[in-house]
C-alpha positions in Angstrom: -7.8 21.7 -8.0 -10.4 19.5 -6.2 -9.8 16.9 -3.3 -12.2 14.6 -1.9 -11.5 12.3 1.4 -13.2 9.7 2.4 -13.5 6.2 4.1 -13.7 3.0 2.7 -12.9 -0.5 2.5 -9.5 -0.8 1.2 -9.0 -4.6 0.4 -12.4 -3.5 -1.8 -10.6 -0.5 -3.2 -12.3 -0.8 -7.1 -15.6 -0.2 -5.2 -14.8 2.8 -3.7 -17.6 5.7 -4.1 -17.0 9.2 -4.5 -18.2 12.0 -2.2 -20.2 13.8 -4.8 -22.4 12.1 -7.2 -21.3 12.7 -10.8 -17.9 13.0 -10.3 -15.3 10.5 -11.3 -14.2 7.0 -10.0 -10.9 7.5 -11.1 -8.0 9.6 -9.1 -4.8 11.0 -10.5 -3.1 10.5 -6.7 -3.7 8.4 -3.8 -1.4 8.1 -0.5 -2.2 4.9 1.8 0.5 5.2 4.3 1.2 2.7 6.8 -1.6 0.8 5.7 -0.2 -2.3 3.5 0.7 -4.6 6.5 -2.7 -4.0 8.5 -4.8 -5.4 5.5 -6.4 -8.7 5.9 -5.9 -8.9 2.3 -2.9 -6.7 0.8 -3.4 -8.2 -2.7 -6.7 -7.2 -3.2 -5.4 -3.6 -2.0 -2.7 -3.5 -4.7 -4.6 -5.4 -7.6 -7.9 -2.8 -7.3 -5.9 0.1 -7.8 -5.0 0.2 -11.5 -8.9 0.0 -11.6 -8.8 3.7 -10.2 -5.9 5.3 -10.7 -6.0 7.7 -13.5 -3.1 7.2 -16.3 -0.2 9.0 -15.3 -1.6 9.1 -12.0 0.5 8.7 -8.5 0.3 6.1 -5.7 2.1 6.9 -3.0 2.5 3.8 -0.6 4.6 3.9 2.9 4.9 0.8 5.3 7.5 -0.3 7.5 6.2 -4.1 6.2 5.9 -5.0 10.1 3.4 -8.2 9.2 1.5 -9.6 11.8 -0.9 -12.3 11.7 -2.9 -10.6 13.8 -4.1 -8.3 11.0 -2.6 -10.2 7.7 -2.9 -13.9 7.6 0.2 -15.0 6.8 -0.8 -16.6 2.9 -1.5 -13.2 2.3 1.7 -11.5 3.6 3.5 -9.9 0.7 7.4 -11.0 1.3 8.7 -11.3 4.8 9.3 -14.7 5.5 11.8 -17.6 3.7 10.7 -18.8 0.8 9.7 -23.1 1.9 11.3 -24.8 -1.2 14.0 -22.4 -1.3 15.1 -21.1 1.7 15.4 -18.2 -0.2 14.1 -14.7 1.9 11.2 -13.1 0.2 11.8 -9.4 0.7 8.5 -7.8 0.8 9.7 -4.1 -0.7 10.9 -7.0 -4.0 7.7 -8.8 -4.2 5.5 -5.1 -4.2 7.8 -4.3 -6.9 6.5 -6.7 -9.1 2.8 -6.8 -8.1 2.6 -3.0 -8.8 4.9 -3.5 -12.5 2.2 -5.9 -12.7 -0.5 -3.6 -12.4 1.0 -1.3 -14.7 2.7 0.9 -12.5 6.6 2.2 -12.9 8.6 3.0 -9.9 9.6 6.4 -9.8 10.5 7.2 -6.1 11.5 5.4 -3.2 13.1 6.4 0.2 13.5 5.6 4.1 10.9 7.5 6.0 11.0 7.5 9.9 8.0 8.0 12.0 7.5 8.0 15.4 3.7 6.9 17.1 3.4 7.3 20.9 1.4 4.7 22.4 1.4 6.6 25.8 3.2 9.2 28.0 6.4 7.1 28.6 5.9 5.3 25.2 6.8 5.7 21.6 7.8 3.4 18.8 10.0 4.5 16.3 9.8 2.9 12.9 11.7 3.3 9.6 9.3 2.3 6.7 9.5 2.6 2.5 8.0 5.2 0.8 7.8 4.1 -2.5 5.9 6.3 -5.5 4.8 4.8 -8.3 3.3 6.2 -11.8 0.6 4.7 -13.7 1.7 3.7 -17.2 
């Protein structure tokens, strides 16, 4: 099997380069954990990725969908807030359900992860966030 790593911009995910020249564009798996709610532009994230994920290929996505505008402006949140007509809640794990079916992409796993990240020696968050996995079609 081979593996490549490598850094890139995620909200530009359909221009992502591999490592090696010659080798494909296209991956049967990718993980971004954690990731989802730090993107200035989630959308973009989840719209590029049926560009490069192989058919019958896995994306693995965990996120505790802890928006901030800080790193998301907040017309690009996905979910997490009241709909303004409405007053409906827009739950963020509903509305990446039906961005990914958009993109062609079938639930096939979801659970509760806990993590824990220490921010210093007498400091640590602990946060519960969705894995979801889903298969392209």
């Amino acid at each position: 099997a081979r593996v490549n790593f490598f850094v890139g911009d995620a909200c530009h995910i359909d221009q992502l380069s591999p490592i090696r020249e010659n080798s494909s564009t296209t991956y049967d798996g990718i993980i971004m954990s954690n990731l989802l709610c730090r993107l200035p532009d989630p959308m973009a994230t989840l719209n590029g990725l049926n560009k490069i994920v192989n058919p019958g290929g896995i994306v693995v996505l965990v996120t505790p969908f802890s928006w901030l505008t800080e790193f998301t402006p907040r017309d690009k949140w996905i979910g997490g807030y009241l709909d303004p007509i409405t007053k409906k809640q827009i739950r963020s794990k509903d509305a990446l359900k039906v961005i990914m079916e958009r993109n062609g992409f079938t639930n096939i796993h979801e659970e509760e992860m806990p993590l824990v990240i220490r921010e210093h020696a007498r400091k640590y968050q602990y946060i519960i966030s969705k894995a979801t996995a889903w298969k392209k079609n």
